[in-house]
Backbone as a ProteinNet text record, in pm:
[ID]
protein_1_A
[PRIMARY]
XXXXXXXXXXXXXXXXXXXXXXXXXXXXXXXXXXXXXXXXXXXXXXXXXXXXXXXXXXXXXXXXXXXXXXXXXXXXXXXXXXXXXXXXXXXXXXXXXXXXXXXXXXXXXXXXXXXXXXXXXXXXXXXXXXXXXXXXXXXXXXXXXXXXXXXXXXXXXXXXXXXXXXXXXXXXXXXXXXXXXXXXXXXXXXXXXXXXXXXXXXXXXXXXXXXXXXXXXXXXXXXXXXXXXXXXXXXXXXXXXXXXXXXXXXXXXXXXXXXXXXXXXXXXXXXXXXXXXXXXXXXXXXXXX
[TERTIARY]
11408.1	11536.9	11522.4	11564.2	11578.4	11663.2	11657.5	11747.9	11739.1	11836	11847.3	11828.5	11676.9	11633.1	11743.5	11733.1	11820.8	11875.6	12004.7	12091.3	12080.4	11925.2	11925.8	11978.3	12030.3	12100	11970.7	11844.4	11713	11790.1	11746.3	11741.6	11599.9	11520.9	11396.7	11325.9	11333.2	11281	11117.6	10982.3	10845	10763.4	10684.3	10512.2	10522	10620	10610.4	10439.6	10430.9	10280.3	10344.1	10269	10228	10146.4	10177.1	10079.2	10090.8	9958.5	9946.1	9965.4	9885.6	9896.2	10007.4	10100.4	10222.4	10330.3	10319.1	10416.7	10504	10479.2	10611.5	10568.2	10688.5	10667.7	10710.9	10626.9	10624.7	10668	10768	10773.3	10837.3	10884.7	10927.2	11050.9	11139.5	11218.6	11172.8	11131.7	11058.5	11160.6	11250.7	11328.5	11455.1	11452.7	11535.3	11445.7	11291.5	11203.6	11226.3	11197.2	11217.9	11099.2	11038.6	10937.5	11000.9	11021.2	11096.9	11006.9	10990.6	10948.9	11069.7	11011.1	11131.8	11082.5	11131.6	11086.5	11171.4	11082.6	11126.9	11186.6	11156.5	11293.5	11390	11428.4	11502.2	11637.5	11541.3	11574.2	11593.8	11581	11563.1	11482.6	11553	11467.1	11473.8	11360.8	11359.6	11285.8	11298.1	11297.4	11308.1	11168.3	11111.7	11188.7	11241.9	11258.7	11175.2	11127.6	11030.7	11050.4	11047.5	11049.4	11012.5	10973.2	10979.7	10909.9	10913.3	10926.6	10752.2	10770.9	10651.6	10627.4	10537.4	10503.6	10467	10399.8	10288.1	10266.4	10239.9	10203.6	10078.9	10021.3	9878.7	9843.1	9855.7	9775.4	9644.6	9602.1	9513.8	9401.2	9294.8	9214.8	9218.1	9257.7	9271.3	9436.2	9547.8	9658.2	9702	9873.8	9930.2	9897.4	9868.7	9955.2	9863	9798.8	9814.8	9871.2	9988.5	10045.9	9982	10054.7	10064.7	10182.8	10179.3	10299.8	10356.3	10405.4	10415.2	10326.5	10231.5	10127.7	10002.4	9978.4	9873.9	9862	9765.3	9765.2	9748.6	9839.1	9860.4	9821	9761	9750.7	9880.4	9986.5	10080.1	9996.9	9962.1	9897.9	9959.1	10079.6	10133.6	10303.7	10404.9	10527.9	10553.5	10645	10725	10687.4	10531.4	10458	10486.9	10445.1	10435.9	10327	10346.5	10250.3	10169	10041.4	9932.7	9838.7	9823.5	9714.3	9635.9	9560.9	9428	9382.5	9257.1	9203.5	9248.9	9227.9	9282	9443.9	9535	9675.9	9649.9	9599.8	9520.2	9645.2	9748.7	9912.6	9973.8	9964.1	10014	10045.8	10129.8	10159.1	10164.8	10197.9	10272.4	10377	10504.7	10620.9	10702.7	10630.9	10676.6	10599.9	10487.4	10428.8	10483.3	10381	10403.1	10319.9	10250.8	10229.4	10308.4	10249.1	10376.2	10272.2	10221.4	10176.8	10004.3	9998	9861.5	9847.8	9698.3	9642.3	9502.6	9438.2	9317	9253.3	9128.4	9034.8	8966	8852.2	8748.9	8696	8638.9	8598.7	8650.1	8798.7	8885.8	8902.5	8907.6	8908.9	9046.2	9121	9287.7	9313.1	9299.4	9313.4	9538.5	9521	9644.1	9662.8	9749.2	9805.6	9922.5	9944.1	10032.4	10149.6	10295.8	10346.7	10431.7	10439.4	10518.8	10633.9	10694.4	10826.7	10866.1	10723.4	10722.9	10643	10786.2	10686.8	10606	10648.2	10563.2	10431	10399.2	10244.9	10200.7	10100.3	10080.3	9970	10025.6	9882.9	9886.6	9972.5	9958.7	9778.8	9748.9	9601.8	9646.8	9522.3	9450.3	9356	9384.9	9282	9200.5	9081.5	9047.4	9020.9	9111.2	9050.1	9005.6	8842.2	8737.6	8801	8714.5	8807.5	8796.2	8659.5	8570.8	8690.7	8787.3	8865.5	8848.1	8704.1	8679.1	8789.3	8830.3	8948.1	8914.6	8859.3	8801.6	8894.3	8927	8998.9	8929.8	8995.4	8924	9008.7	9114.7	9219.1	9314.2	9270.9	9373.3	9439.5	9526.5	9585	9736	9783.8	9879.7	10037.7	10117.7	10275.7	10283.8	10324.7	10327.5	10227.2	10121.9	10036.6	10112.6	10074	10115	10072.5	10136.6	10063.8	9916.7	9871.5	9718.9	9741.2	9592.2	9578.2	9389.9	9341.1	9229.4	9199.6	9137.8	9093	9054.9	9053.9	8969.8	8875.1	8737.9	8608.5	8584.5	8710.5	8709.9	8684.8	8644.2	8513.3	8580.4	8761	8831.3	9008.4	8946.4	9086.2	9183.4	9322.5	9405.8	9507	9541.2	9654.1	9716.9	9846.2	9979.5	9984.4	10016.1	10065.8	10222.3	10312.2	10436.3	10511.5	10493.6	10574.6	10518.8	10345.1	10284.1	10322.1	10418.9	10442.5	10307.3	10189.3	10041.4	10023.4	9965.4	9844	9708.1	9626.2	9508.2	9407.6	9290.9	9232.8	9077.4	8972.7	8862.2	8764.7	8634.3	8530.2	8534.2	8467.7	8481.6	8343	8294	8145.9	8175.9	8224.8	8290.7	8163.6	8107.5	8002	8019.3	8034	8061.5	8200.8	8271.8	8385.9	8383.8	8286	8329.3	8316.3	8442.1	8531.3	8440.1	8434.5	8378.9	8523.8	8470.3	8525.1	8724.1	8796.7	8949.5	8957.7	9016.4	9044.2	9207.5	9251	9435.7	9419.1	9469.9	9475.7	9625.2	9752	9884	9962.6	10025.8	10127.1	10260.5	10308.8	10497.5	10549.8	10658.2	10727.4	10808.6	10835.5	10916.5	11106.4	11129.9	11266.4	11297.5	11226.4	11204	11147.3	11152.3	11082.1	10963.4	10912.2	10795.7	10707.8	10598.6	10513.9	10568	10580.2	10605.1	10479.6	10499.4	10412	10401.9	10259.1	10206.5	10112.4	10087.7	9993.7	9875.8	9867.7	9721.6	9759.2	9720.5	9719.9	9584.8	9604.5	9453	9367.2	9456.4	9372.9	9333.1	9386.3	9331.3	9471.5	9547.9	9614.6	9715.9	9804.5	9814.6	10043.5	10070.2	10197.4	10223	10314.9	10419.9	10533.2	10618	10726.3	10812.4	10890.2	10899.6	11052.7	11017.5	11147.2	11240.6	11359.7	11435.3	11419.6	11328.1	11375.3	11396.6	11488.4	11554.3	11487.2	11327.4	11218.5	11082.3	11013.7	10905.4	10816.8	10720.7	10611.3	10456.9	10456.1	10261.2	10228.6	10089.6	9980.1	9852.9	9821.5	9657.7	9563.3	9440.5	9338.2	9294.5	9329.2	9329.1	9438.6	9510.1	9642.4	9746.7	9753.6	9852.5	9975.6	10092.8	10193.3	10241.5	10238.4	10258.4	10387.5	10445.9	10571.5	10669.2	10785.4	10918.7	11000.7	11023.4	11121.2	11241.4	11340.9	11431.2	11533.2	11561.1	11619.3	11755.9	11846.6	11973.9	12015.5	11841.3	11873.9	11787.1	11822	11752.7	11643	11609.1	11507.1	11409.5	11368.7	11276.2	11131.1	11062.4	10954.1	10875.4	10867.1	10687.2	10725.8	10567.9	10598.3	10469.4	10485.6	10399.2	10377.5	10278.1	10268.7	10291.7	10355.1	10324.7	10365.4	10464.4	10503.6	10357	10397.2	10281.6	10192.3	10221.2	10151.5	10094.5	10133.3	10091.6	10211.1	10289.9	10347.2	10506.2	10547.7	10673.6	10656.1	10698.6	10695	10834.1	10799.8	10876.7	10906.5	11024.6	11044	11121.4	11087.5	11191.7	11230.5	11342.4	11420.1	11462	11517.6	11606.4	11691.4	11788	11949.4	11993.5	11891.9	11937.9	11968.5	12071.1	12074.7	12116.7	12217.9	12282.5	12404.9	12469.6	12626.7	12707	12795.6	12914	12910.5	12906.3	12905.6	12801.1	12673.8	12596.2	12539.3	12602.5	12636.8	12704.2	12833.9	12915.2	12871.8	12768.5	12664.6	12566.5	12516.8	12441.7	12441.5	12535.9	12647	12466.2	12385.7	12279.1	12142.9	12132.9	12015.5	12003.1	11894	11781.4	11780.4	11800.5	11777.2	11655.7	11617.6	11457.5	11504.9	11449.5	11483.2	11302.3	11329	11224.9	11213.2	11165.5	11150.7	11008.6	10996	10864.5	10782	10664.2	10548.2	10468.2	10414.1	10267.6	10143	10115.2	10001.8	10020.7	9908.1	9919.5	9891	9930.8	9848.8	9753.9	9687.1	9573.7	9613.7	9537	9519.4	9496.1	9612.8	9541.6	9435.2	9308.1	9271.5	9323.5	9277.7	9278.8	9242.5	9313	9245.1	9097.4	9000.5	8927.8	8821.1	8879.1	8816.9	8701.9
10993.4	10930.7	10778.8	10704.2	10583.3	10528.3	10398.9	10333.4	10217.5	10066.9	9980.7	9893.3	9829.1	9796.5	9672.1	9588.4	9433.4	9434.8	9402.8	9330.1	9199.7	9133.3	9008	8924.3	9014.8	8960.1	8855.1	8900.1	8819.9	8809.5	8663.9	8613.9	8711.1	8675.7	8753.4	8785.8	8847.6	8901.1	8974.9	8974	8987.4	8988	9001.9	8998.4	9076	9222.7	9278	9253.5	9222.3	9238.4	9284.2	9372.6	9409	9369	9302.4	9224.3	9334.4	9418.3	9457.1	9433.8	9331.4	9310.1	9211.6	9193.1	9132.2	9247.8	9328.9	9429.2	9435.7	9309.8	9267.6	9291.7	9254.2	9231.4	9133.7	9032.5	8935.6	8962.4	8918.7	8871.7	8765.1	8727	8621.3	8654.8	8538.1	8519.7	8415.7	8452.4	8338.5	8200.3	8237.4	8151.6	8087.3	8124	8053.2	7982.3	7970.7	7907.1	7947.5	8095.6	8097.3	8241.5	8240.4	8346.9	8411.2	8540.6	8595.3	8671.1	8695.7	8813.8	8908.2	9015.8	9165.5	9242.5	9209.5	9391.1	9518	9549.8	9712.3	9783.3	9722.8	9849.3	9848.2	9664.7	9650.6	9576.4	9535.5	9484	9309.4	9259	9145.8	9063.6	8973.8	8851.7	8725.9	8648.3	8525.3	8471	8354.6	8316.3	8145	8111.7	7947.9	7926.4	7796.8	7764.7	7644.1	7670.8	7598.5	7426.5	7395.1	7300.8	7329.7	7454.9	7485.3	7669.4	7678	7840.3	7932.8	7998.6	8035.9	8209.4	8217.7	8355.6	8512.1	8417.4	8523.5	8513.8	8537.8	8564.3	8689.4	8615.5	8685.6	8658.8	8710.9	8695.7	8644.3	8529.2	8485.4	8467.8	8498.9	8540.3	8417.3	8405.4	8312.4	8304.9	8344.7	8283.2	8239.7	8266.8	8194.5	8273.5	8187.8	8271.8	8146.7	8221.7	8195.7	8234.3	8108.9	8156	8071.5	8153.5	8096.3	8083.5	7926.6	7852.5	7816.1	7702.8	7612	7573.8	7480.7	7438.3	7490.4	7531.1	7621.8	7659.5	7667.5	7749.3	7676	7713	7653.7	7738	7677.1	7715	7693.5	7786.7	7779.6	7810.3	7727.4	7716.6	7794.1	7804.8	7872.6	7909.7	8009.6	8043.6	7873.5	7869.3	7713.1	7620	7595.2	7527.1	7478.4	7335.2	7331.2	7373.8	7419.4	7437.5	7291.8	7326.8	7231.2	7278.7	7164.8	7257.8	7281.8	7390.9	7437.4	7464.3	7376	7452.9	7330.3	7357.7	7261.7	7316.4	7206.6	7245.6	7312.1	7359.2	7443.2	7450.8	7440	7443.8	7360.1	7233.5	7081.7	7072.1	7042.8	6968.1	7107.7	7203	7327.8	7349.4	7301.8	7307.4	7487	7515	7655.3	7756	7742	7841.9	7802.1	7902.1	7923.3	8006.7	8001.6	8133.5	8256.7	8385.2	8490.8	8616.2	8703.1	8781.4	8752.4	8862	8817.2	8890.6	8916.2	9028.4	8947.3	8994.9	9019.9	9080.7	9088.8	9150.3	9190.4	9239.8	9329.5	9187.2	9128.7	8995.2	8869.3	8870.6	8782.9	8654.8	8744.6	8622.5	8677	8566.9	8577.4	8592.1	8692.5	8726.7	8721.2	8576.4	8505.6	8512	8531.2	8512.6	8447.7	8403	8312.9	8379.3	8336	8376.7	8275.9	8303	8159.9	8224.9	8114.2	8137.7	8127.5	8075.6	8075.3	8247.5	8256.7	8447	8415.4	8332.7	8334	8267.8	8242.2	8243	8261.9	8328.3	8443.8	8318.2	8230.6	8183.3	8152.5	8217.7	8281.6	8306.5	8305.5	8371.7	8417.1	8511.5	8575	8513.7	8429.2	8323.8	8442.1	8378.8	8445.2	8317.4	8304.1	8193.9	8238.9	8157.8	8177.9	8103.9	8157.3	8134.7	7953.2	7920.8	7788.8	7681	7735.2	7680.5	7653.2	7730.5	7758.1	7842	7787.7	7877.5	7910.8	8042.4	8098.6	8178.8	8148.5	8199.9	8347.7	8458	8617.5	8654.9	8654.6	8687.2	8614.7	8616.6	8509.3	8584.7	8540.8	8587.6	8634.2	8616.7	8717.4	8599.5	8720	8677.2	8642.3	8765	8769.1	8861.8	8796.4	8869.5	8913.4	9042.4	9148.6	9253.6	9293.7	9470.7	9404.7	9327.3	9300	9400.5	9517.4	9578.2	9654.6	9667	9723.5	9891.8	9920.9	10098.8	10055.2	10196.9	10129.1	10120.2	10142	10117.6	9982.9	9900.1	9797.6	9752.2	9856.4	9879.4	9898.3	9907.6	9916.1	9812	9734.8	9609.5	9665.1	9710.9	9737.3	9596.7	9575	9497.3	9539.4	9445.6	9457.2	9338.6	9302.5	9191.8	9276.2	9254.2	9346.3	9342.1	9272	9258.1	9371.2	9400.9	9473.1	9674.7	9697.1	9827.3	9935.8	9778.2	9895.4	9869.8	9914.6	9935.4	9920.7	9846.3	9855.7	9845	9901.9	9940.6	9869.5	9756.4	9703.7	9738	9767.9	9786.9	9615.2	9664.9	9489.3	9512.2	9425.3	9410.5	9353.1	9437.8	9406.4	9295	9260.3	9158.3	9002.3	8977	8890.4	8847.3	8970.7	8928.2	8913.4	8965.4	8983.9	9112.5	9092.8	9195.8	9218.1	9407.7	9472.5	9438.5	9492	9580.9	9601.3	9591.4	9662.9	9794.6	9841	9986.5	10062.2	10086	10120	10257.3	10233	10327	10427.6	10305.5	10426.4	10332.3	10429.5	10306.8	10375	10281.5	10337.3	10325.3	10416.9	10404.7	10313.3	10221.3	10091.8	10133.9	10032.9	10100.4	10156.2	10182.8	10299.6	10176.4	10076	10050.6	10012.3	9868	9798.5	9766.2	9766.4	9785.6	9626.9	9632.3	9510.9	9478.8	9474.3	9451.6	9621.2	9620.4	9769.3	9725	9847.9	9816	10033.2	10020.1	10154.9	10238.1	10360	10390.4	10479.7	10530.3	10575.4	10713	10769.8	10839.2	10806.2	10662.4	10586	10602	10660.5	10698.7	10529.5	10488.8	10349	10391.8	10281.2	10279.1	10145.5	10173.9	10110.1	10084.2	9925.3	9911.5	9914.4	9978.7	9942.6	9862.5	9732.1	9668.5	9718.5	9657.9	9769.3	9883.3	10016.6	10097.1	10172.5	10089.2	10174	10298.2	10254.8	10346.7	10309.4	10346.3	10329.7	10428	10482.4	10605.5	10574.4	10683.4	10689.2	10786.3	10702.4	10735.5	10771.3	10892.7	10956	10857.8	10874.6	10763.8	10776.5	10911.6	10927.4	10867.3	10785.8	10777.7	10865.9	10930.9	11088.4	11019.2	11064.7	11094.5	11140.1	11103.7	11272.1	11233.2	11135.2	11107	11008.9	11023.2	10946.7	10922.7	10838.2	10780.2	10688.6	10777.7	10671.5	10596	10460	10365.5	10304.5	10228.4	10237.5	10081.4	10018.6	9918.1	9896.3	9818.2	9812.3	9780.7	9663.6	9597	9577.9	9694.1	9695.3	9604.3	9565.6	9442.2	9457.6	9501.6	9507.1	9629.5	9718.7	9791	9752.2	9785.5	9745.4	9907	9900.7	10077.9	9984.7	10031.2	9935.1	10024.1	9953.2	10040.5	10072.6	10106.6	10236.4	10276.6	10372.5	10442.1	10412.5	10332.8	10297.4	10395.3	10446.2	10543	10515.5	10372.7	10342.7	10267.7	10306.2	10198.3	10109.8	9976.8	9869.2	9813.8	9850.8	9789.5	9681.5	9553	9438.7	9434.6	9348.6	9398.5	9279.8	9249.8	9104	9134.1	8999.7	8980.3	8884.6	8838.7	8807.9	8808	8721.8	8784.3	8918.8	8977.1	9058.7	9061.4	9128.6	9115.2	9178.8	9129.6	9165.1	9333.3	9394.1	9544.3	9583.1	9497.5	9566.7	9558.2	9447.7	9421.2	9522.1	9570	9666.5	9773.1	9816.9	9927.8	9952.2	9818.8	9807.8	9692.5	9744.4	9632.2	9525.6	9632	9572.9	9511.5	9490	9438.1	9343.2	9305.8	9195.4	9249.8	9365.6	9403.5	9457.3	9462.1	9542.3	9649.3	9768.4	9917.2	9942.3	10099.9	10157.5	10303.8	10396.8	10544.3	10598.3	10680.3	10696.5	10812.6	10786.2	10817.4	10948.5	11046.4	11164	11157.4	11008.5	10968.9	10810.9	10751.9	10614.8	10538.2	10379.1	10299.4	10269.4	10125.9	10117.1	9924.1	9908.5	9770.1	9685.4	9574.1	9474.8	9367.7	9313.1	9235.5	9101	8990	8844.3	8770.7	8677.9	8589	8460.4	8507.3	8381.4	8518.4	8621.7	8720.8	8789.4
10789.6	10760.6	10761.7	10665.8	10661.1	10748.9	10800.9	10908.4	10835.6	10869.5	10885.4	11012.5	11020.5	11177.4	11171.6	11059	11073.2	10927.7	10945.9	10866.2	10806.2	10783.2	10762.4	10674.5	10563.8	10419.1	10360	10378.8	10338.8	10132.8	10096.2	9993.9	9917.7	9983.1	9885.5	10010.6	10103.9	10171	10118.2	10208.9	10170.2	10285.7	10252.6	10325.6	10500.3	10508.8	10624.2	10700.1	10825.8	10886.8	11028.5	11047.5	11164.1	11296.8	11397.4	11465.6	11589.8	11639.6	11721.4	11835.7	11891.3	11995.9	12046.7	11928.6	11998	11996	11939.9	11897.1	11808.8	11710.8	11675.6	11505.2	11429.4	11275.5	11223.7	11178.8	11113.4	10948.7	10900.8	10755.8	10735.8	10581.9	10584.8	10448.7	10433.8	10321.9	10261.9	10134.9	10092.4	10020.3	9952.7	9922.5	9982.1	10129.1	10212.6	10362.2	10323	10377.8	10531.3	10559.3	10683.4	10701.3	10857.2	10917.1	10966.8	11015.7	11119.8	11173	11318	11399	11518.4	11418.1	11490.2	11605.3	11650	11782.2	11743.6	11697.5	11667.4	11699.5	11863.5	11943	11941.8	11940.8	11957.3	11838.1	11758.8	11626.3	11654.4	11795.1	11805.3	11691.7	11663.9	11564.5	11554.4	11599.7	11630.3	11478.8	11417.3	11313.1	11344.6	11255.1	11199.6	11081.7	11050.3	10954.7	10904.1	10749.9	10722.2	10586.2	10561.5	10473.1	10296.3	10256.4	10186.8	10154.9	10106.4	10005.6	10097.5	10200.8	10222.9	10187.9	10089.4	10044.4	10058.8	10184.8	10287.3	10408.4	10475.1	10620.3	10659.5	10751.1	10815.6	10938.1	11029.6	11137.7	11155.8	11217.2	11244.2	11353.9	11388.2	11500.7	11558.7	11701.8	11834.2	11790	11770.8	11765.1	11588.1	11581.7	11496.9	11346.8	11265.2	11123.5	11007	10914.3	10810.2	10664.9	10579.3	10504	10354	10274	10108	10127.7	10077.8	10063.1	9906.9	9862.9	9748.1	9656.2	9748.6	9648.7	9702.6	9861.8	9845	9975.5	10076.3	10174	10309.4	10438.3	10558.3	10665.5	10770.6	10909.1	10985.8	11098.5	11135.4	11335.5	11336.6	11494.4	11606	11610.5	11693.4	11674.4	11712.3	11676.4	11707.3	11611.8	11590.2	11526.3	11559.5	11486.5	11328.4	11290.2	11177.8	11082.1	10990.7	10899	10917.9	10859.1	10826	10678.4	10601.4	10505.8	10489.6	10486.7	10482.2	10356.9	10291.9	10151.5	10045.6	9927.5	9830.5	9858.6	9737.8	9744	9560.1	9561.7	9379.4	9345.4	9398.3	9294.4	9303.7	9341.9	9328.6	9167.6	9116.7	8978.2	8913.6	8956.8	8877.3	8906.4	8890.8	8947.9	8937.2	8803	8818.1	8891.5	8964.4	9027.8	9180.3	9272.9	9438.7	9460.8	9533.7	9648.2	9673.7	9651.9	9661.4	9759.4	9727.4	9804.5	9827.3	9955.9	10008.3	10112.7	10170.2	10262.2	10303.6	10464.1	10474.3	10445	10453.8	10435.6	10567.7	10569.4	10666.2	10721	10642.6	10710.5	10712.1	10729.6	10758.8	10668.3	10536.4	10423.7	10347.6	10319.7	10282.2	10133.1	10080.6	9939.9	9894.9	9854.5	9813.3	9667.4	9644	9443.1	9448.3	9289.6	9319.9	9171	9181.9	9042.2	8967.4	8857.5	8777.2	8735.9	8696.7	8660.1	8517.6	8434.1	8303.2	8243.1	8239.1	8180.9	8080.1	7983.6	7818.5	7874.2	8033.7	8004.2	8112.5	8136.7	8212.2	8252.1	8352.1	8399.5	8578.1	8632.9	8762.7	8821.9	8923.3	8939.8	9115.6	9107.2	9263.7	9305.6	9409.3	9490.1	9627.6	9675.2	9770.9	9888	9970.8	10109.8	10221.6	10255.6	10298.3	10438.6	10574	10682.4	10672.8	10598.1	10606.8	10508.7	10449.5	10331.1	10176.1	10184.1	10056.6	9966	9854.2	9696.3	9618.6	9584.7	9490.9	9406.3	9272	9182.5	9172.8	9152.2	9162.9	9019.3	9004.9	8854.4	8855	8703.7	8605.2	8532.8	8466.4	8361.1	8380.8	8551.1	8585.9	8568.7	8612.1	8613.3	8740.1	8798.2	8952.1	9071.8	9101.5	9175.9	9236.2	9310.4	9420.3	9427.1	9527.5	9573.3	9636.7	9686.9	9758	9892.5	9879.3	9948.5	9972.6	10046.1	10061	10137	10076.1	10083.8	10274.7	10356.6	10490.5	10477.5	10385.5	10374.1	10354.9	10303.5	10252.6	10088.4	10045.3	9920.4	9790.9	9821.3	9703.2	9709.5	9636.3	9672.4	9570.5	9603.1	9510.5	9483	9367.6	9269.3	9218	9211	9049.3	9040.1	8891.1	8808.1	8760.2	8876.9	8889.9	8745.1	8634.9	8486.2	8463.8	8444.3	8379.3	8440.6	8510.6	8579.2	8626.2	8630.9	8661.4	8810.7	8848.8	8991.6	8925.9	8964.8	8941.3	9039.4	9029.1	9156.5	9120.5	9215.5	9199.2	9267.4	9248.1	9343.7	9412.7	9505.5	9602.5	9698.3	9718.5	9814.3	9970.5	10055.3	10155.7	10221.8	10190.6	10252.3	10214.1	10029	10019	9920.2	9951.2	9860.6	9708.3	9669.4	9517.3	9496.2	9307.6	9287.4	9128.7	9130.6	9007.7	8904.8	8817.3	8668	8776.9	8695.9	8757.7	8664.8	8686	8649.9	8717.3	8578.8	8609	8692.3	8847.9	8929.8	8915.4	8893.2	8883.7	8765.1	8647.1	8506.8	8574.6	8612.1	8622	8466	8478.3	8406.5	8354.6	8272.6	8210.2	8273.9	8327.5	8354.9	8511.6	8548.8	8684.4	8783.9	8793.9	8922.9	8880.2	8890.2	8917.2	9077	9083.3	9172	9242.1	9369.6	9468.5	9559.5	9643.5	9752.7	9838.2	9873.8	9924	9980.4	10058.6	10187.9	10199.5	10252.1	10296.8	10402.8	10424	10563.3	10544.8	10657.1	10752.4	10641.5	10548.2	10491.2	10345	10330.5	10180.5	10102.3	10113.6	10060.1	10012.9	9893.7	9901.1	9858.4	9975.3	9899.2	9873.3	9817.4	9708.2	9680	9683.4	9732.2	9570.2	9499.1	9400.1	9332.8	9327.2	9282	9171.4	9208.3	9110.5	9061.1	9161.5	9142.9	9277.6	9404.4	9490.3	9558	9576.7	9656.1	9663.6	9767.6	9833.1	9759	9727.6	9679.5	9746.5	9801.6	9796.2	9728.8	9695.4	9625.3	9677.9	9604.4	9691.9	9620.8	9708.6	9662.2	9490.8	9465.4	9284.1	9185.8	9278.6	9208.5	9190.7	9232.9	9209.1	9307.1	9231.6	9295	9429.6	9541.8	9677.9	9684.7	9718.7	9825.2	9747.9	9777.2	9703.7	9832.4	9876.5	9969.5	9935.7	9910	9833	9945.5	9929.7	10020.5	9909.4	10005.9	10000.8	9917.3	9859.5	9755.2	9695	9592.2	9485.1	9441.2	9555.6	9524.5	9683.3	9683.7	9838.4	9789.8	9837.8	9798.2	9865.9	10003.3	10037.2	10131.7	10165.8	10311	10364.3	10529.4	10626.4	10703	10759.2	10841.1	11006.8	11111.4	11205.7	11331.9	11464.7	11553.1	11657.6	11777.6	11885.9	11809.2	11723.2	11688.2	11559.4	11495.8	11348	11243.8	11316.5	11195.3	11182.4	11170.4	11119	11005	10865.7	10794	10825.8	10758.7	10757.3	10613.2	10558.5	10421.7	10418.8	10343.8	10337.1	10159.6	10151	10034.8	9995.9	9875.5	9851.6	9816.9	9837.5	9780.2	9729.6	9643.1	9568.4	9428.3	9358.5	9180	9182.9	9308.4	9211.2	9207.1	9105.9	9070.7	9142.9	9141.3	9257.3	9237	9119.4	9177.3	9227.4	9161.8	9242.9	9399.8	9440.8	9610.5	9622.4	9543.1	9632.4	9629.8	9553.7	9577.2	9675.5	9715	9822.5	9948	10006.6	10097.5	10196.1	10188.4	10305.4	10244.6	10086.8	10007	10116	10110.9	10162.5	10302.4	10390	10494.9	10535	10658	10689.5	10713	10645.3	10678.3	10714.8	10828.8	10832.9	10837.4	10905.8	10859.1	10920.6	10978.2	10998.3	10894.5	10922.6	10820	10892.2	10816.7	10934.8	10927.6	10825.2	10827.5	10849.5	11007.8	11034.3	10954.9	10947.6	10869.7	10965.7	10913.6	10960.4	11023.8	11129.2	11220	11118.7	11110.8	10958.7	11018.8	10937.9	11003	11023.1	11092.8	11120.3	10999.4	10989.2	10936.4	11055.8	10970.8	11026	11095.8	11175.2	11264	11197.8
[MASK]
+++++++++++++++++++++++++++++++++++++++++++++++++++++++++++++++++++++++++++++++++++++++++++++++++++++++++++++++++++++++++++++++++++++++++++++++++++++++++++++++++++++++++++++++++++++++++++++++++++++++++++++++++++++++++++++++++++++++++++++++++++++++++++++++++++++++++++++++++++++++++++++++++

């Protein structure tokens, strides 16, 4: 059964994480420049506000958070803390791009993408940051990176370029971070719900948050269809596996851009809903770890 953990009325609510050993869940609203961390139990939420538009969020090994921001990527030292920048700012003097989704990896390197706001040109990319601050462009060509997620072997990095309604799935060299050949893992249907932000759990299996179409789905490691979880708006945007046990998902949602009926359809858009799962996710790594 679906619940509503918080009522946040999130603008564009994104980037659910799971931090173990605090217990808590980190995401953020990206277009009202703010972090929040929830306790689950209790739905408590304490929340940074930031100076501009932050994309992503990651846990970082010794403390604190690294995000994709604006023009490119920050160290957040500790809760409250200001951002600092780490890496080039590789999106300085693109006024229509940002930082939007992003994940670790096995060896604590921050696989960030970024999306524009000029659809007629698809020149968005998937950066990979090295704990050292090295920016390595990995794919070009995109709208809006998302869906960054890894198999637990590490050995298969999944993507969406969310316009395109694909999943695509890469061999990856969990040693030094480079990515094979891509290959279309799941095509949604046009109309039905585009691929958002998704995350893994413990038997490979990959879900999928799908915007505008009012549900969550996993996918077996073949891409197949198993599961439909339908939620109470329209535009759910990322899930996280998290909780004791690893088996609550956490969906965040946005609210913004929609029309008065369709608020009165869905009185709680941009809220964190969750639900539990019978297969765990999996411990995300650190950045830097």
């Amino acid at each position: 059964m679906v619940e509503l953990l918080f009522d946040a009325g999130a603008l564009l609510g994104e980037s659910p994480r799971w931090h173990a050993a605090e217990a808590r869940l980190y995401w953020v609203d990206i277009d009202a420049h703010l972090i929040h961390r929830t306790d689950p139990e209790t739905g408590a939420t304490e929340t940074m506000r930031l100076d501009g538009p932050v994309g992503c969020v990651a846990p970082r090994a010794g403390g604190g958070m690294v995000a994709g921001m604006k023009d490119g990527c920050a160290l957040i030292d500790a809760w409250g803390a200001a951002p600092r920048p780490f890496g080039p700012a590789v999106l300085a003097g693109i006024p229509e791009q940002r930082f939007n989704d992003g994940c670790v990896d096995s060896a604590g390197r921050f696989w960030v993408g970024s999306v524009t706001t000029d659809k007629a040109n698809p020149g968005a990319m998937l950066f990979r940051l090295d704990p050292d601050g090295k920016l390595t462009p990995m794919i070009g060509g995109l709208l809006t990176s998302n869906g960054a997620a890894f198999s637990p072997d590490g050995r298969i990095f999944y993507h969406a370029d969310t316009p395109t309604h694909a999943l695509r799935a890469y061999d990856v060299d969990p040693a030094t971070g480079d990515l094979g050949e891509g290959r279309l893992f799941h095509q949604f249907e046009a109309g039905k719900g585009r691929p958002d932000g998704g995350t893994v759990d413990a038997e490979g299996c990959y879900w999928s948050a799908l915007w505008d179409g009012w549900r969550v789905v996993r996918l077996s490691p073949a891409g197949e269809l198993l599961q439909t979880v339908e939620l109470p708006v329209q535009r759910p945007s990322m899930i996280a596996l998290g909780g004791a046990d690893l088996r609550t998902a956490f969906v965040t949602s946005a609210g913004k851009n929609l029309t008065d009926q369709e608020r009165a359809a869905q009185p709680h858009a941009g809220g964190l809903f969750t639900f539990r799962v019978d297969v765990p996710g999996l411990i995300q790594p650190e950045f830097g770890g």
